[in-house]
PyMOL Python script that loads the backbone (N, CA, C, O; Angstrom):
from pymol import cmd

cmd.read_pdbstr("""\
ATOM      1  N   UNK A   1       3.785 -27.238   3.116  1.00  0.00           N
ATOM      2  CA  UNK A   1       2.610 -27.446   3.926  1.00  0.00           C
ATOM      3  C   UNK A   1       1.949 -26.090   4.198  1.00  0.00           C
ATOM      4  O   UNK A   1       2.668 -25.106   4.372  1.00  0.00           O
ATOM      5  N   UNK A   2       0.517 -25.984   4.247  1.00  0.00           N
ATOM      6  CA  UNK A   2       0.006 -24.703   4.292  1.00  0.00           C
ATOM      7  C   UNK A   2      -0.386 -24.842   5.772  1.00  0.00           C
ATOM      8  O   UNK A   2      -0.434 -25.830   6.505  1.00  0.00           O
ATOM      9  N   UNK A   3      -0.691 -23.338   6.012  1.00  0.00           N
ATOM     10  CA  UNK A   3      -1.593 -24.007   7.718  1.00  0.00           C
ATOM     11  C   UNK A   3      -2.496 -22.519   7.829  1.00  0.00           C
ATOM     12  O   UNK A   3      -2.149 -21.349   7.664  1.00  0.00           O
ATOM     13  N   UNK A   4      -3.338 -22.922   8.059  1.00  0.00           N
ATOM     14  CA  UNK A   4      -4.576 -21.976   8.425  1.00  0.00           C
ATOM     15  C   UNK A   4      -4.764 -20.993   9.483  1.00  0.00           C
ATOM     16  O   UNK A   4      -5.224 -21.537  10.486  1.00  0.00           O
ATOM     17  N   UNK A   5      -4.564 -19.666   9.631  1.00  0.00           N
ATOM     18  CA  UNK A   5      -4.298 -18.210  10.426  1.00  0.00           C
ATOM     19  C   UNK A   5      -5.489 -17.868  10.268  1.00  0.00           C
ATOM     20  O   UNK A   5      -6.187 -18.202   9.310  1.00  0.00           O
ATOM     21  N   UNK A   6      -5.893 -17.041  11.366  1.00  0.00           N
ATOM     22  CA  UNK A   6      -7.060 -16.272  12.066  1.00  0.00           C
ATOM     23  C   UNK A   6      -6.654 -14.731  11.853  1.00  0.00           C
ATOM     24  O   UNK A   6      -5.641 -14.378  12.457  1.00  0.00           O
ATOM     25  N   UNK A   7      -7.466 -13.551  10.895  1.00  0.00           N
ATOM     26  CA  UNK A   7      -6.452 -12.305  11.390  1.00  0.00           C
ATOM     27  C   UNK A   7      -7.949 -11.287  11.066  1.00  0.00           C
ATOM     28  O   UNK A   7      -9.013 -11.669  10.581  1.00  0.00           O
ATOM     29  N   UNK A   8      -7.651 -10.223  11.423  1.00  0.00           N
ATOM     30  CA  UNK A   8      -8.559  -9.445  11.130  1.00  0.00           C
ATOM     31  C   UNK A   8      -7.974  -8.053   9.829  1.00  0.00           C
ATOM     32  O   UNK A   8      -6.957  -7.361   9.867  1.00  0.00           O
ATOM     33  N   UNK A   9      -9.196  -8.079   8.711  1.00  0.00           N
ATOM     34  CA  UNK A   9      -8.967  -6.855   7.704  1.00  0.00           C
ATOM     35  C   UNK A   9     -10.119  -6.591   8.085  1.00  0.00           C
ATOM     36  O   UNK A   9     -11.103  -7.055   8.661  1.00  0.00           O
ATOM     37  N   UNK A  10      -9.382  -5.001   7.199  1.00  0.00           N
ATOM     38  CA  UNK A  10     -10.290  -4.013   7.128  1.00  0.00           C
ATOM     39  C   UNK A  10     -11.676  -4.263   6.151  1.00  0.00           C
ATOM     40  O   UNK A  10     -11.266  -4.988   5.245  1.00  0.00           O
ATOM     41  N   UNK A  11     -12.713  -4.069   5.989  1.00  0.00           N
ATOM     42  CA  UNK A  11     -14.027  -4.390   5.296  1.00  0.00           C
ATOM     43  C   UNK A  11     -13.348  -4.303   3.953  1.00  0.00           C
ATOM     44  O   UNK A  11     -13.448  -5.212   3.129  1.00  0.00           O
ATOM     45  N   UNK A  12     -12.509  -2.968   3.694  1.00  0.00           N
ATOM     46  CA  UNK A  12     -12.544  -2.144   2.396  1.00  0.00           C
ATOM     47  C   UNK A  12     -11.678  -3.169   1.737  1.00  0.00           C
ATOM     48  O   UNK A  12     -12.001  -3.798   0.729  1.00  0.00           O
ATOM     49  N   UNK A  13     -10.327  -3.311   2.518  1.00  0.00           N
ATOM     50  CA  UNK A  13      -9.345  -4.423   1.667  1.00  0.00           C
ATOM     51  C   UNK A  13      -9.940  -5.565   1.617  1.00  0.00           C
ATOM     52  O   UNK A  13      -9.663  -6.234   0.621  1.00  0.00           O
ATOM     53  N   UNK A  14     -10.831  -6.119   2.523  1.00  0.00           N
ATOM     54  CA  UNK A  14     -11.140  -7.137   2.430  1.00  0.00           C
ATOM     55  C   UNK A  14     -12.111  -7.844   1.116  1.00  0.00           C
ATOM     56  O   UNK A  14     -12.277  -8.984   0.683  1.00  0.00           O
ATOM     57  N   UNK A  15     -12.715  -6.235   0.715  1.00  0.00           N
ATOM     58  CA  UNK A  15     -13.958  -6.500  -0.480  1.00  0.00           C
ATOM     59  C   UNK A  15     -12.846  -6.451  -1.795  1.00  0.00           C
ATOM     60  O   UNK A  15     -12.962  -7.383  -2.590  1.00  0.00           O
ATOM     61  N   UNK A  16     -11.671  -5.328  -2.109  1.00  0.00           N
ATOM     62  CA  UNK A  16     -11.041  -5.738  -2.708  1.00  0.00           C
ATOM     63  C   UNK A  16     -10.358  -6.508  -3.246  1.00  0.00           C
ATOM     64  O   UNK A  16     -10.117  -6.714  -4.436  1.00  0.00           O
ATOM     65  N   UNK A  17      -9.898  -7.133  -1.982  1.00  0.00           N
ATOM     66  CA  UNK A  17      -8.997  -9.032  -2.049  1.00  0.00           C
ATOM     67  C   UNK A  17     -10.068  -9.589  -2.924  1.00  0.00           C
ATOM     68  O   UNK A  17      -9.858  -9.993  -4.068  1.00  0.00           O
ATOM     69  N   UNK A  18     -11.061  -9.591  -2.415  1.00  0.00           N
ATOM     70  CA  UNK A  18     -12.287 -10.936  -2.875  1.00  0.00           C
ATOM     71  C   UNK A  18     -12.313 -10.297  -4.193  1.00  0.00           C
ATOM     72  O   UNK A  18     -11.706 -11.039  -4.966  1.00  0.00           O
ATOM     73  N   UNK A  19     -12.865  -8.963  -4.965  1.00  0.00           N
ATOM     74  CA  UNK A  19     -12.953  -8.737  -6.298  1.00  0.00           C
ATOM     75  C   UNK A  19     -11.368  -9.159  -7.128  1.00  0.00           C
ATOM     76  O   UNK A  19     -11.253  -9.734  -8.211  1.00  0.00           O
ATOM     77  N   UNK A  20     -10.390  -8.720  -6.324  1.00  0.00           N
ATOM     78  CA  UNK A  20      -9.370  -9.067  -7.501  1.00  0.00           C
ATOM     79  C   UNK A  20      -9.420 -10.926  -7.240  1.00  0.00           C
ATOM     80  O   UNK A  20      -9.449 -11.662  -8.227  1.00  0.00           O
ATOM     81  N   UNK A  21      -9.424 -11.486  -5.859  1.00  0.00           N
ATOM     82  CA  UNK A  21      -9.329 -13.271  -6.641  1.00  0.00           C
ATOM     83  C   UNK A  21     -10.733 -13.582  -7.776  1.00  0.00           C
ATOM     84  O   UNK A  21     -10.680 -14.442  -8.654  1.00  0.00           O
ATOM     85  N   UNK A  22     -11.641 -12.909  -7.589  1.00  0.00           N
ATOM     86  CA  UNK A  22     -13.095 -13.166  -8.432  1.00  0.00           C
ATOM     87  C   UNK A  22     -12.587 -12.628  -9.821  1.00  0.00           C
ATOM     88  O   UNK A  22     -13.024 -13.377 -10.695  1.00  0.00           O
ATOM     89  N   UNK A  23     -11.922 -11.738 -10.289  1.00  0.00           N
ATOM     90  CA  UNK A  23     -11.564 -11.302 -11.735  1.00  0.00           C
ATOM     91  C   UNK A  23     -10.498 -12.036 -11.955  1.00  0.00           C
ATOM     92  O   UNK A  23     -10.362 -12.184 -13.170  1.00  0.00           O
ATOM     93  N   UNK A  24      -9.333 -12.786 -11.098  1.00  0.00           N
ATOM     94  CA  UNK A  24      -8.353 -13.738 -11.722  1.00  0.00           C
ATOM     95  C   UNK A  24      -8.710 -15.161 -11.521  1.00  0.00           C
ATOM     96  O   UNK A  24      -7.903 -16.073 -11.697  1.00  0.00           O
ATOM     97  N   UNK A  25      -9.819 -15.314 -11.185  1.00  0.00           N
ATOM     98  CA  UNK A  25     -10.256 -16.662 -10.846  1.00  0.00           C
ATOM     99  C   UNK A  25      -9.886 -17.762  -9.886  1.00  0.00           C
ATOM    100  O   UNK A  25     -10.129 -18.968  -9.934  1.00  0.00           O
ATOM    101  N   UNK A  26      -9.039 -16.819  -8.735  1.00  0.00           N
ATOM    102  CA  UNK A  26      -8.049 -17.502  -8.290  1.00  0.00           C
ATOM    103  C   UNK A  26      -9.112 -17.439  -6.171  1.00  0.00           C
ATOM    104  O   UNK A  26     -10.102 -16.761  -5.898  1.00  0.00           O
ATOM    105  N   UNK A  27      -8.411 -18.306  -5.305  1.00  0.00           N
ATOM    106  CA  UNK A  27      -8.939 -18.456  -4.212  1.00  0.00           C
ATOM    107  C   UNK A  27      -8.407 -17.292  -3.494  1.00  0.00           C
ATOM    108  O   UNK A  27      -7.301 -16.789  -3.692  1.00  0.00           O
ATOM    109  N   UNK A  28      -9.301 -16.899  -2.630  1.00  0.00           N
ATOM    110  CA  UNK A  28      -9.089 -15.435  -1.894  1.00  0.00           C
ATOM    111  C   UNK A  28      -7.274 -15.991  -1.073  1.00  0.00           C
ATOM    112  O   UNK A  28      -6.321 -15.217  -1.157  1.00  0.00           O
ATOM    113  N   UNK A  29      -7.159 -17.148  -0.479  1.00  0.00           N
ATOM    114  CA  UNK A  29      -5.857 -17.572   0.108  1.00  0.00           C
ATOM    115  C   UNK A  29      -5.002 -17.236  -0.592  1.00  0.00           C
ATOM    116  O   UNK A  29      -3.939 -16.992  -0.021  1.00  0.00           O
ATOM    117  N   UNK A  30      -5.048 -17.048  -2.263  1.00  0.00           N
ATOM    118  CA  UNK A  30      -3.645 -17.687  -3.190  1.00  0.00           C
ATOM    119  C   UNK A  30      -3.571 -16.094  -3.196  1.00  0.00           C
ATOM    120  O   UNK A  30      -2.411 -15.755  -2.963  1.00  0.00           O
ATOM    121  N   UNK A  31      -4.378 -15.053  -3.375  1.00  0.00           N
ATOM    122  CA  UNK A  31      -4.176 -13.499  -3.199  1.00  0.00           C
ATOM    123  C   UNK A  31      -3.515 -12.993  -2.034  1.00  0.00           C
ATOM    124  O   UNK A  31      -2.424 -12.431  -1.939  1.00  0.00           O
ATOM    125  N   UNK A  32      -4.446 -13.316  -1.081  1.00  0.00           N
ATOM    126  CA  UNK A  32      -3.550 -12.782   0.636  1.00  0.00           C
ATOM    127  C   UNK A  32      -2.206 -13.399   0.228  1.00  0.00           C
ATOM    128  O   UNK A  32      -1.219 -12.667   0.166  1.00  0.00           O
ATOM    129  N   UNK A  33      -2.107 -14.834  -0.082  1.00  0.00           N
ATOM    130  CA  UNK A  33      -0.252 -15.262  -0.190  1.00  0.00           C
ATOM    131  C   UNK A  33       0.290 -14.703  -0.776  1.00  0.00           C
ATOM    132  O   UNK A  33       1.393 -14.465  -0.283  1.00  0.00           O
ATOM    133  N   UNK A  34       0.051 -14.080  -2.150  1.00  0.00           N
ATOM    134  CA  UNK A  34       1.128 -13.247  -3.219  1.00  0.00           C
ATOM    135  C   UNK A  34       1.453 -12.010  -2.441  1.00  0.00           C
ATOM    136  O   UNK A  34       2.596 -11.560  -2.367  1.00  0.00           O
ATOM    137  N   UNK A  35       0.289 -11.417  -1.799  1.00  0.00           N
ATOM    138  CA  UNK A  35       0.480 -10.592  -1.138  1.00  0.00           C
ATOM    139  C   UNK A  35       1.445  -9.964  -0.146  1.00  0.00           C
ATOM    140  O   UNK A  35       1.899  -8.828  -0.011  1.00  0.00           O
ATOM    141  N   UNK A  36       1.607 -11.198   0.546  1.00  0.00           N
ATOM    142  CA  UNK A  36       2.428 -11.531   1.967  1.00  0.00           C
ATOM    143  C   UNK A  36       3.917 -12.024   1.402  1.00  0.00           C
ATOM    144  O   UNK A  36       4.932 -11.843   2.075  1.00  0.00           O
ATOM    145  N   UNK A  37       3.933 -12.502   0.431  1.00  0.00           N
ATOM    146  CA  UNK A  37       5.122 -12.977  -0.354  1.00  0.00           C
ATOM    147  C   UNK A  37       5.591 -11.536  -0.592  1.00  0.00           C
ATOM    148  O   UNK A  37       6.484 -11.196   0.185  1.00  0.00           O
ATOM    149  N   UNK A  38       5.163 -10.507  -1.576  1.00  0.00           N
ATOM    150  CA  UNK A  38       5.762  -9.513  -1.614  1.00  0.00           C
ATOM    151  C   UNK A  38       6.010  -8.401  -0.670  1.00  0.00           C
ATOM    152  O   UNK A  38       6.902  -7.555  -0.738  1.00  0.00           O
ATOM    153  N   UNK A  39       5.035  -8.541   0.267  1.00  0.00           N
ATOM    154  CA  UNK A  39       5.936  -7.197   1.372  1.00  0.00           C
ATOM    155  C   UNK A  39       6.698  -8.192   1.946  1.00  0.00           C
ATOM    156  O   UNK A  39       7.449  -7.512   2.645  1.00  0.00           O
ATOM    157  N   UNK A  40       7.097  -9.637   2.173  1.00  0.00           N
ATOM    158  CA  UNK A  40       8.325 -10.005   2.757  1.00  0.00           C
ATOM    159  C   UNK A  40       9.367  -9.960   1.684  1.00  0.00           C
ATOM    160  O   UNK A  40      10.454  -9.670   2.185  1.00  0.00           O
ATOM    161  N   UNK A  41       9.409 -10.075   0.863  1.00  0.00           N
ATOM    162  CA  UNK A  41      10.290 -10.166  -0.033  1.00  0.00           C
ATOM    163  C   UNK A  41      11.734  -9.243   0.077  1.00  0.00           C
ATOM    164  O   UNK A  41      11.769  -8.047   0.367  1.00  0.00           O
ATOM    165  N   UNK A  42      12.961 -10.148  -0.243  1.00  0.00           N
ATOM    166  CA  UNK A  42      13.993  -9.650   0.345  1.00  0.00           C
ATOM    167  C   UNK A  42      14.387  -8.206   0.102  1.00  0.00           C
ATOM    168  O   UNK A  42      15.323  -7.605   0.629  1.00  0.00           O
ATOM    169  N   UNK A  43      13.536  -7.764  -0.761  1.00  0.00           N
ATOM    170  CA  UNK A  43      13.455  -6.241  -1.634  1.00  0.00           C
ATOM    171  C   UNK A  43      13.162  -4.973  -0.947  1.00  0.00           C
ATOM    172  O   UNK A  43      13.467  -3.818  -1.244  1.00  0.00           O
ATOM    173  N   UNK A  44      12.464  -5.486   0.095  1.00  0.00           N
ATOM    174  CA  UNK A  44      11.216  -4.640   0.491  1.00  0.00           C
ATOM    175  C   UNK A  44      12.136  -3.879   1.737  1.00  0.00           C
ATOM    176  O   UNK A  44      13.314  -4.135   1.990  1.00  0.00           O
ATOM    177  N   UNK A  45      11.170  -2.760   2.519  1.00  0.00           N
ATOM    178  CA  UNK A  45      12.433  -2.162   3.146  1.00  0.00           C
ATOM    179  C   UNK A  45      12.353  -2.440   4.439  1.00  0.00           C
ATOM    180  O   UNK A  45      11.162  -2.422   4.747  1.00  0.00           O
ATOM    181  N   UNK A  46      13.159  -2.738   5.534  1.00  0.00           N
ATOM    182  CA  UNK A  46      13.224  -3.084   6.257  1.00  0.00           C
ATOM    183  C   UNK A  46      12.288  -1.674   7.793  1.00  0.00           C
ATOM    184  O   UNK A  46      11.974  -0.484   7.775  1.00  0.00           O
ATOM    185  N   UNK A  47      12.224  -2.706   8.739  1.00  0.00           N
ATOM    186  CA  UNK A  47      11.221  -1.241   9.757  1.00  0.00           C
ATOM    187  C   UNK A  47      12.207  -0.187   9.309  1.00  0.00           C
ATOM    188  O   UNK A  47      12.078   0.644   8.409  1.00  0.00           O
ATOM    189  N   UNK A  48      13.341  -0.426  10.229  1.00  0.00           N
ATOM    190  CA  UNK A  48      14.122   1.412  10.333  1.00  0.00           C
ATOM    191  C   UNK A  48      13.801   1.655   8.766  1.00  0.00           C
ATOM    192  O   UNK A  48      13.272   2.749   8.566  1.00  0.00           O
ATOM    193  N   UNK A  49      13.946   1.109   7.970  1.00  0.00           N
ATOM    194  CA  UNK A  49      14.248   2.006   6.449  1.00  0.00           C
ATOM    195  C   UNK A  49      12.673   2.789   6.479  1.00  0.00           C
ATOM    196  O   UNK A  49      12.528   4.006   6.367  1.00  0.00           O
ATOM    197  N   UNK A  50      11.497   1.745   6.666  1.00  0.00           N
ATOM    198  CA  UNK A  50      10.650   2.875   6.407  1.00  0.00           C
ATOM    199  C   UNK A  50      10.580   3.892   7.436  1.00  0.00           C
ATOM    200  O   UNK A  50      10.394   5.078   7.164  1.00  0.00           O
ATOM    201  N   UNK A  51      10.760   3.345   8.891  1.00  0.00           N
ATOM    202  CA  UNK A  51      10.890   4.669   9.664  1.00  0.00           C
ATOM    203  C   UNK A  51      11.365   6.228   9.428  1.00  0.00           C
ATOM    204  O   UNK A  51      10.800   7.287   9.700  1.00  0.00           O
ATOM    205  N   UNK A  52      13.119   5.828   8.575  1.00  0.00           N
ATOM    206  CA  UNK A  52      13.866   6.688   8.258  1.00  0.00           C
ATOM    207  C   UNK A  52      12.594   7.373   6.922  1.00  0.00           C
ATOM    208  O   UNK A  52      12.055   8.468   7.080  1.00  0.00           O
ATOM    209  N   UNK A  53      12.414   6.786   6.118  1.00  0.00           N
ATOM    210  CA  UNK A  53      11.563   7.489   4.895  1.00  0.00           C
ATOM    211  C   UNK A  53      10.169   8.317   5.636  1.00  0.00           C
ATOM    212  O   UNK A  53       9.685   9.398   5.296  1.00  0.00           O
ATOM    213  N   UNK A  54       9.860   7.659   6.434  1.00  0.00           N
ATOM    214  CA  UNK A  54       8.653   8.344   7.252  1.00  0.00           C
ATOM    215  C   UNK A  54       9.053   9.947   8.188  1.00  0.00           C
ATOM    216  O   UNK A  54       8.210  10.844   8.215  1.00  0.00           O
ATOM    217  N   UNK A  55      10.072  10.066   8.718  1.00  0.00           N
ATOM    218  CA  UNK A  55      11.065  11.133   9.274  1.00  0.00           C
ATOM    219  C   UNK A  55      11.078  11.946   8.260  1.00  0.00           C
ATOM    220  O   UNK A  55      10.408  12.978   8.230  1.00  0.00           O
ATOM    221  N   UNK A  56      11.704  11.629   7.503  1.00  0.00           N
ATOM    222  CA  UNK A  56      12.221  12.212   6.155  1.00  0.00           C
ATOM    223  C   UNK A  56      11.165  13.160   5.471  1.00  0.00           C
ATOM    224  O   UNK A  56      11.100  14.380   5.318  1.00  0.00           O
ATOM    225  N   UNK A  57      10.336  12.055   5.110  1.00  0.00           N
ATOM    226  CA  UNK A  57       8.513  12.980   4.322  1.00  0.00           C
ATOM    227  C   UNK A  57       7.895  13.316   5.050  1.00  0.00           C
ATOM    228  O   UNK A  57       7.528  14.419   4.645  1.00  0.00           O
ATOM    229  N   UNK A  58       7.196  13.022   6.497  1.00  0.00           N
ATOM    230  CA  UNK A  58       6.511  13.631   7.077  1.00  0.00           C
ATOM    231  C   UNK A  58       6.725  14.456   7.867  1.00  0.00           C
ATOM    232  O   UNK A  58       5.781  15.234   8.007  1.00  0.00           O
ATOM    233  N   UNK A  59       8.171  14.781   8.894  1.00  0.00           N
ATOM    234  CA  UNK A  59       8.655  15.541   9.860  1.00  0.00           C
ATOM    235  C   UNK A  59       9.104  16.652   9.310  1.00  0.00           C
ATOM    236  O   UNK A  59       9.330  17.639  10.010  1.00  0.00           O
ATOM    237  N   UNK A  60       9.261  16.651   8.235  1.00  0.00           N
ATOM    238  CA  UNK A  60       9.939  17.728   7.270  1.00  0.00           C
ATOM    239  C   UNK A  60       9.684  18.043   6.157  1.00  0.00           C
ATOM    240  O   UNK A  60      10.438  18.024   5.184  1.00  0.00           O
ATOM    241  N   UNK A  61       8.266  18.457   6.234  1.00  0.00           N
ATOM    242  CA  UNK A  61       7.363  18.479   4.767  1.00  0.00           C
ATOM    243  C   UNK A  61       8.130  19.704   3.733  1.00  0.00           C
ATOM    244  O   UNK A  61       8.736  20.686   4.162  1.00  0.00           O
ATOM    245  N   UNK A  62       7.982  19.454   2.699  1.00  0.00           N
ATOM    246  CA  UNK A  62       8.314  20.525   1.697  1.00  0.00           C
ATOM    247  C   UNK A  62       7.983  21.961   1.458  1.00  0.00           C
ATOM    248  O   UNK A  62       6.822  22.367   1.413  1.00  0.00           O
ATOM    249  N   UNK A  63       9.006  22.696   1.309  1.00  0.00           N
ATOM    250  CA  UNK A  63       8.521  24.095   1.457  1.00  0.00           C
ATOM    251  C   UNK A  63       8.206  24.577   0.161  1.00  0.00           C
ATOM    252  O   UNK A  63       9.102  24.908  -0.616  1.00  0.00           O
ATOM    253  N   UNK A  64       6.813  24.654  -0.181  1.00  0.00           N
ATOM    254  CA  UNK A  64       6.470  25.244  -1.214  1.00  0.00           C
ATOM    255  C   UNK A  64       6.028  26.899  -0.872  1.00  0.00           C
ATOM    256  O   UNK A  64       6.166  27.522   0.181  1.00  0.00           O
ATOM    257  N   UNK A  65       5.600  27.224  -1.841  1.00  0.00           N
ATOM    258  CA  UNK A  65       5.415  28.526  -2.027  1.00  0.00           C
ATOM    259  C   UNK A  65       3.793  28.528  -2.042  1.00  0.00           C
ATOM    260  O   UNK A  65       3.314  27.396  -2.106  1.00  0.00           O
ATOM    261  N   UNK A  66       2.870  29.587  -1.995  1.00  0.00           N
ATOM    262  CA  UNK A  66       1.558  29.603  -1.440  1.00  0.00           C
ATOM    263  C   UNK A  66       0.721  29.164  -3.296  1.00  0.00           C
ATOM    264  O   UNK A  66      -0.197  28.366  -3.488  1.00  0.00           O
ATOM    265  N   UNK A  67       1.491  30.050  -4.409  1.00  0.00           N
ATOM    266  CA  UNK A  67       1.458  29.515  -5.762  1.00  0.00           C
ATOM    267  C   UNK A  67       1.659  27.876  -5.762  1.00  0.00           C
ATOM    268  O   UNK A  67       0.659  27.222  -5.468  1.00  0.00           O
ATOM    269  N   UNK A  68       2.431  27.424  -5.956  1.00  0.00           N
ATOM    270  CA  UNK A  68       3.223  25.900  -6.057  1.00  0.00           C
ATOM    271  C   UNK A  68       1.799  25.144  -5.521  1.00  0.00           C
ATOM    272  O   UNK A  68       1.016  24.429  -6.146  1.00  0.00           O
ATOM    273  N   UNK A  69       1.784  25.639  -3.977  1.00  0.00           N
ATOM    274  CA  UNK A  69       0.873  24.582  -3.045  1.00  0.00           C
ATOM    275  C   UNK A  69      -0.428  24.833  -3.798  1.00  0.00           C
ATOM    276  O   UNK A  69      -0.935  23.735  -4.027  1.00  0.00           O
ATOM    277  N   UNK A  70      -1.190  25.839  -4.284  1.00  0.00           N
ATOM    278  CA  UNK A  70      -2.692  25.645  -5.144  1.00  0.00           C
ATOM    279  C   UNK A  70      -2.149  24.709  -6.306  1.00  0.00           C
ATOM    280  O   UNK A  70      -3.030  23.976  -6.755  1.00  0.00           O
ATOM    281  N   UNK A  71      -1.419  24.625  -6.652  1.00  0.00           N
ATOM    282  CA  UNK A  71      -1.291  24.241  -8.217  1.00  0.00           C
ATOM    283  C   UNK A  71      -0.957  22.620  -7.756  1.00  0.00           C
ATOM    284  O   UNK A  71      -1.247  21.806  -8.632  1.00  0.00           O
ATOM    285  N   UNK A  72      -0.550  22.213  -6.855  1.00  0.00           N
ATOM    286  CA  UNK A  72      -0.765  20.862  -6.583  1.00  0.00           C
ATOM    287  C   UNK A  72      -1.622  20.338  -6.257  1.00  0.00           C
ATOM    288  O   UNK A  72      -1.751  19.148  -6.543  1.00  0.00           O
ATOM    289  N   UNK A  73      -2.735  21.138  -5.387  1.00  0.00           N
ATOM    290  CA  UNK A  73      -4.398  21.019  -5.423  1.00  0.00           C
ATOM    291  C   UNK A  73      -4.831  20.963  -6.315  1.00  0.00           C
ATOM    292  O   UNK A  73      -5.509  19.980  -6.611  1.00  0.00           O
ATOM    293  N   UNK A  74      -4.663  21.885  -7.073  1.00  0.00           N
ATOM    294  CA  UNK A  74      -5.805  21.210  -8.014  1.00  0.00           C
ATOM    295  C   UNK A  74      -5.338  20.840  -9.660  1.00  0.00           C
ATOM    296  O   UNK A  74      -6.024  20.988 -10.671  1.00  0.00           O
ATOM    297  N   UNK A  75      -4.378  20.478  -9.584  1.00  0.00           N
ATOM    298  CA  UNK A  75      -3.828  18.999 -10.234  1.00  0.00           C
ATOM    299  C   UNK A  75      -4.611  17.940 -10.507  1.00  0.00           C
ATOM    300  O   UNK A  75      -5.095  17.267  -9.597  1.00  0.00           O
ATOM    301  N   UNK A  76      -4.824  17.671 -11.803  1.00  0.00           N
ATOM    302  CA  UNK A  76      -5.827  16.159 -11.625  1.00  0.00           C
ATOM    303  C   UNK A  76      -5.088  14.710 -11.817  1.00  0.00           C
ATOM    304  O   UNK A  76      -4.413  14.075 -12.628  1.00  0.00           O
ATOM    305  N   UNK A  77      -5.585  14.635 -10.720  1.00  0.00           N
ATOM    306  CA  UNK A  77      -4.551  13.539 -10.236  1.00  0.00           C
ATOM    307  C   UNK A  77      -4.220  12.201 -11.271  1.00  0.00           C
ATOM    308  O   UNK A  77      -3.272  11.435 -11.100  1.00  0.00           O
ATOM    309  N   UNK A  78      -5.231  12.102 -12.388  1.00  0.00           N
ATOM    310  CA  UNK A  78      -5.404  11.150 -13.595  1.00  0.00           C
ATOM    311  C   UNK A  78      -4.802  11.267 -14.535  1.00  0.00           C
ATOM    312  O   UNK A  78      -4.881  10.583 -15.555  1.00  0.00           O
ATOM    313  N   UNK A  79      -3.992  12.313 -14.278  1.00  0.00           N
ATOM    314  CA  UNK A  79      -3.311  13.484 -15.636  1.00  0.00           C
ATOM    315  C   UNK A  79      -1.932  12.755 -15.498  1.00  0.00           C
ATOM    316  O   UNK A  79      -1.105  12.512 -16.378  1.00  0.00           O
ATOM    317  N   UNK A  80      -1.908  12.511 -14.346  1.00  0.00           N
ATOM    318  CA  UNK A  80      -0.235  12.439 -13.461  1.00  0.00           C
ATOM    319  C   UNK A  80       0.459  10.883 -14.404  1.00  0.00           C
ATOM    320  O   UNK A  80       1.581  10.451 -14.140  1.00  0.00           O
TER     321      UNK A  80
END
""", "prot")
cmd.dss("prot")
cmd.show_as("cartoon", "prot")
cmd.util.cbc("prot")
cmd.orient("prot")
């Protein structure tokens, strides 16, 4: 049984959702669901796990060197 939710997106995801169901031909609902299916999915990481990954990368950023850090600037990111 399906049942119908009220929620608020952002404009930007929201124009995206609609272009990717418009290029698979599919209803903007059956997108938000795949969607919602995969960040629940038993795979996915639980709060603390991303908390812990968030600690991890952001509280304790990487020590590069003043060389290293330009050369990751200007990296093109399409290359990657």
């Amino acid at each position: 049984m399906k049942r119908k939710v009220g929620t608020l997106i952002e404009d930007e995801v929201m124009r995206l959702a609609k272009r990717r169901a418009a290029e698979e031909g599919r209803p903007m609902s059956d997108v938000i669901q795949d969607a919602l299916i995969r960040y629940l999915h038993a795979g996915a990481a639980h709060p603390k796990e991303r908390e812990a990954a968030y600690n991890l990368f952001c509280n304790h950023p990487f020590k590069l060197t003043p060389k290293q850090f330009r050369q990751v600037l200007e990296e093109d990111a399409w290359d990657v």
